[in-house]
C-alpha positions in Angstrom: 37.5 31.7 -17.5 34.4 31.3 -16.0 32.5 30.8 -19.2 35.1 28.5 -20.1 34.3 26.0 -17.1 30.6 26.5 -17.6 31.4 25.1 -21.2 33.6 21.8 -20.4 31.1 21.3 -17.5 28.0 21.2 -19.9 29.9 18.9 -22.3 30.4 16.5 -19.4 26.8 16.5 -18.4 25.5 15.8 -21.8 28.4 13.3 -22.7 27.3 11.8 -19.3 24.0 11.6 -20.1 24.2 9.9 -23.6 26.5 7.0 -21.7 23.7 6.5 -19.1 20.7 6.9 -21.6 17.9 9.1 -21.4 16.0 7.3 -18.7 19.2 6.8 -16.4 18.0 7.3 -13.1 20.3 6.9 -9.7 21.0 3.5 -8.8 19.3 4.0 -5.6 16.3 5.6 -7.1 12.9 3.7 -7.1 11.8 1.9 -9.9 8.6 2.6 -11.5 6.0 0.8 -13.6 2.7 1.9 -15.3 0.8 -0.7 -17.2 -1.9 -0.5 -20.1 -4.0 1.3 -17.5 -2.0 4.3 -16.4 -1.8 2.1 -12.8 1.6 3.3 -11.4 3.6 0.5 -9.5 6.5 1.1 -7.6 9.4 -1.5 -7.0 9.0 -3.0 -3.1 13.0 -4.5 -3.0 13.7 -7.9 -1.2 15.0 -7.5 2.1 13.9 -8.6 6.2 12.1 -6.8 8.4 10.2 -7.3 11.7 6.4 -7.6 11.6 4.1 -7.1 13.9 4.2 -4.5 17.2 5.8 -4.4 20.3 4.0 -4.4 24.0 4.2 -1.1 24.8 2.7 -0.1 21.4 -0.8 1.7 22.7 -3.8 -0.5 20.9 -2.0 -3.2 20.2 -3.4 -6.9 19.3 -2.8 -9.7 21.2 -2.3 -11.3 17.7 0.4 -8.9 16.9 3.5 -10.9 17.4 6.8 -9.8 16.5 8.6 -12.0 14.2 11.3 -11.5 11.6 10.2 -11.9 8.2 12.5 -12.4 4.7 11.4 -11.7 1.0 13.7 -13.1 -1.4 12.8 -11.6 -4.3 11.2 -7.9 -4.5 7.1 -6.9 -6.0 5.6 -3.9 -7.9 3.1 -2.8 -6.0 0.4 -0.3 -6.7 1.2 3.2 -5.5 -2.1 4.0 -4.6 -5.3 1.7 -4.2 -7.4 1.4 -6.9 -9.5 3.6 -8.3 -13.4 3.7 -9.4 -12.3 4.7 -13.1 -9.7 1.7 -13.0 -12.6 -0.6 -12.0 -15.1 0.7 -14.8 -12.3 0.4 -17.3 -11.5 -3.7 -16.3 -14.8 -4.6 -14.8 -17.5 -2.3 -16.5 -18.6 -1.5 -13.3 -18.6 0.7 -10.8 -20.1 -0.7 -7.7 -19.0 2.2 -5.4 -20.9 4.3 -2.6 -18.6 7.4 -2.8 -18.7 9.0 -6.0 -18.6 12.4 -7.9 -14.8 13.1 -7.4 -12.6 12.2 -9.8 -9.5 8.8 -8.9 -11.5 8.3 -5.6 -11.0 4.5 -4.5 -13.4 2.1 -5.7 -15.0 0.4 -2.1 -17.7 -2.0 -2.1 -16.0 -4.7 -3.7 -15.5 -8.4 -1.5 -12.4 -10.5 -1.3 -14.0 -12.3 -4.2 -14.6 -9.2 -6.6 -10.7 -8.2 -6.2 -9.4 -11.6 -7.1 -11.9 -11.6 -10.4 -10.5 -8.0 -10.9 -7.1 -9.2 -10.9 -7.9 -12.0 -12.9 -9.2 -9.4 -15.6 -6.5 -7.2 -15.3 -3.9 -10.5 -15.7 -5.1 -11.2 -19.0 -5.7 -8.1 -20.5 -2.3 -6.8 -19.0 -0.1 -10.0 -19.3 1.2 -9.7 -15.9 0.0 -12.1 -13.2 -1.9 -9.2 -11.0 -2.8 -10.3 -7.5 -3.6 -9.3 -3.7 -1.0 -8.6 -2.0 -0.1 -10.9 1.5 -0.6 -10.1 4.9 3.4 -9.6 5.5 4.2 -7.8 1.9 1.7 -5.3 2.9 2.6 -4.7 6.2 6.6 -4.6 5.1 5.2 -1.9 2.2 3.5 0.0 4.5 6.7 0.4 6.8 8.5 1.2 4.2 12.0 0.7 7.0 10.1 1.6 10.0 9.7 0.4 13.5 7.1 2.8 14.3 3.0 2.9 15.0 2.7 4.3 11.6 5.0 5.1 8.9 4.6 8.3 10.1 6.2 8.2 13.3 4.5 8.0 16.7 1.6 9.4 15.7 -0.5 10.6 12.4 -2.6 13.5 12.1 -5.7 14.0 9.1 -3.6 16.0 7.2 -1.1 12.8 6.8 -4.1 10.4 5.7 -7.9 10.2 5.7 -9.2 8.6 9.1 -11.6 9.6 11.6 -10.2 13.0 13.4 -12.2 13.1 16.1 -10.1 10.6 17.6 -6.1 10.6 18.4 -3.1 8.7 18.8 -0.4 8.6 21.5 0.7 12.4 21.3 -1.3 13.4 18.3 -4.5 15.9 18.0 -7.8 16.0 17.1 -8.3 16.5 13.2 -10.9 16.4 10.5 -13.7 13.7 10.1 -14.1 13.8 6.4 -17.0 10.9 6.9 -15.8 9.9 3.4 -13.4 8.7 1.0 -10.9 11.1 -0.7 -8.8 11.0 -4.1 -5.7 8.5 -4.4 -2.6 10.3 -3.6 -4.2 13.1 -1.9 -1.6 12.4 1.0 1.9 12.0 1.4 3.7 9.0 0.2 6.0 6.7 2.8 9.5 6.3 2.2 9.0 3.6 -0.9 6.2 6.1 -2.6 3.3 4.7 -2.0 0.0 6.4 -1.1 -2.7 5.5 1.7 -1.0 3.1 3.2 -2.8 4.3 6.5 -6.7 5.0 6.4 -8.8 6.0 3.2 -10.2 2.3 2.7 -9.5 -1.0 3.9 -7.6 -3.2 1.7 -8.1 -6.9 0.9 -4.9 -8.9 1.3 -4.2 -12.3 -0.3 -4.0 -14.4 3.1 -6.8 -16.5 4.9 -6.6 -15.1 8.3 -5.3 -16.8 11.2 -2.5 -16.7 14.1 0.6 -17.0 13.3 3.9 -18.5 14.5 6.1 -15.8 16.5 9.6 -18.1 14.2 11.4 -16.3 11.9 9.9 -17.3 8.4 11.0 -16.2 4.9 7.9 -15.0 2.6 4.4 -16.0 4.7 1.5 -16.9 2.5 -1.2 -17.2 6.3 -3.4 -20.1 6.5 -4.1 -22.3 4.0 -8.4 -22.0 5.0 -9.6 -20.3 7.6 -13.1 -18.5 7.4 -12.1 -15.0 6.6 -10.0 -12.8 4.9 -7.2 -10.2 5.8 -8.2 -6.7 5.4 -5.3 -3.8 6.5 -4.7 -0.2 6.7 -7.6 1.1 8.5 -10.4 3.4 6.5 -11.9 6.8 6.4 -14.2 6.2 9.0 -11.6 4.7 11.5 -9.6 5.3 14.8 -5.9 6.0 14.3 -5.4 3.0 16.2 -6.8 0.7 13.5 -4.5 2.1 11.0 -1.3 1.5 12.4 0.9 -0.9 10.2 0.9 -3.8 12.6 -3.0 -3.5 12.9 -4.9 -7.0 11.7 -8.2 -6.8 10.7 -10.4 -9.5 8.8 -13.7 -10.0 7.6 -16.3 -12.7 5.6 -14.8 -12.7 2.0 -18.0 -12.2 0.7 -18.3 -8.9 2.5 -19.2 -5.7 0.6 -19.1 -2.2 2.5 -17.9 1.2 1.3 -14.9 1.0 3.8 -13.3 -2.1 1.5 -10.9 -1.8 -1.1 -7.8 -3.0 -2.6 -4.4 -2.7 -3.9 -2.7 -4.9 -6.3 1.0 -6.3 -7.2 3.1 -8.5 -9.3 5.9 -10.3 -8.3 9.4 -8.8 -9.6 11.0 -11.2 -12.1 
């Protein structure tokens, strides 16, 4: 009788499976995309959230506001920053400090170098590649949390690549790697994405500036200013500068091996 359920039960499954197709994932799985590169993006879905951090948050920016923030329509974005063999193969270059490891991020590139990458990567990919914005990255990086990190309260150096011999809130004292360290070597958040906190900085879209504490549906920042967004903290950085609501900016012509990037595409 037994073998007899086992039987009907594996017909089900397989009739099952031919219905939904080979690739027939959960409805409420994530969505995936790798392009001519092997870059794996993951589908960011539409939705509201609140950015910035609260007043008790300990480090927090006066330029931090809270404020509700809408995106209509969902992105792919880049499950983990980009990486020095990605670079060669678009760019021919390799203009990095850390090297010798293999998918370690490529760093020493300026505001200006990511947008000529993404240029690059547009036409040879025929999708239109770009930085993400200020608020996509910080909504990515939250991946549904409220919290100092995606993390939680806290983050330790075995959660992302910072500078351990400092802490956060109730945290400990970790590793100082004093360098970068291979893409995904960490945990994902919630919406699978790698290094959202610490490894290198990355390049946003946005000229940076204040902004309005109104609710606002899909923020683009200033339209000049005299520098660029930068988030997510580094290797070499306090916890507190890698906490999602952390702003950090810099002269778009800037080059250092604590600067990288991650790149998107809008959904259709």
């Amino acid at each position: 009788m037994r073998k007899l359920i086992a039987f009907f039960l594996l017909v089900f499954s397989a009739g099952a499976a031919d219905l939904l197709g080979a690739d027939a994932q959960p409805k409420d799985s994530p969505k995936y995309f790798t392009n001519h590169i092997d870059m794996k993006f993951v589908l960011i879905p539409a939705g509201t959230f609140t950015m910035g951090s609260p007043n008790s948050e300990k480090g927090r920016g006066d330029d931090e506001h809270l404020r509700k923030v809408t995106f209509a329509k969902g992105l792919y974005l880049g499950v983990h920053v980009i990486t020095q063999e990605q670079w060669q193969a678009v760019m021919g270059n390799n203009p990095s400090h850390f090297k010798g490891e293999k998918n370690l991020p490529v760093e020493q590139v300026s505001w200006g170098d990511c947008e000529a990458f993404c240029k690059k990567l547009s036409d040879k990919g025929k999708k239109a590649y770009r930085l993400p914005s200020e608020a996509e990255f910080e909504y990515a990086c939250r991946a549904g949390t409220s919290t100092a990190f995606h993390t939680g309260a806290t983050i330790s150096t075995e959660q992302a690549n910072y500078n351990g011999n400092f802490i956060f809130g109730p945290g400990k004292l970790g590793v100082n790697r004093a360098k970068t360290t291979p893409v995904g070597s960490f945990p994902a958040n919630a919406w699978g994405l790698h290094d959202m906190h610490g490894n290198v900085w990355q390049w946003c879209q946005d000229w940076h500036g204040g902004y309005s504490q109104k609710e606002i549906a899909d923020p683009q920042g200033p339209k000049t200013s005299k520098n660029r967004v930068l988030r997510g903290g580094a290797w070499g950085s306090h916890p507190i500068f890698c906490r999602s609501a952390n702003r950090n900016f810099a002269d778009p012509d800037s080059r250092t091996e604590f600067y990288g990037l991650r790149v998107c595409f809008s959904a259709e």
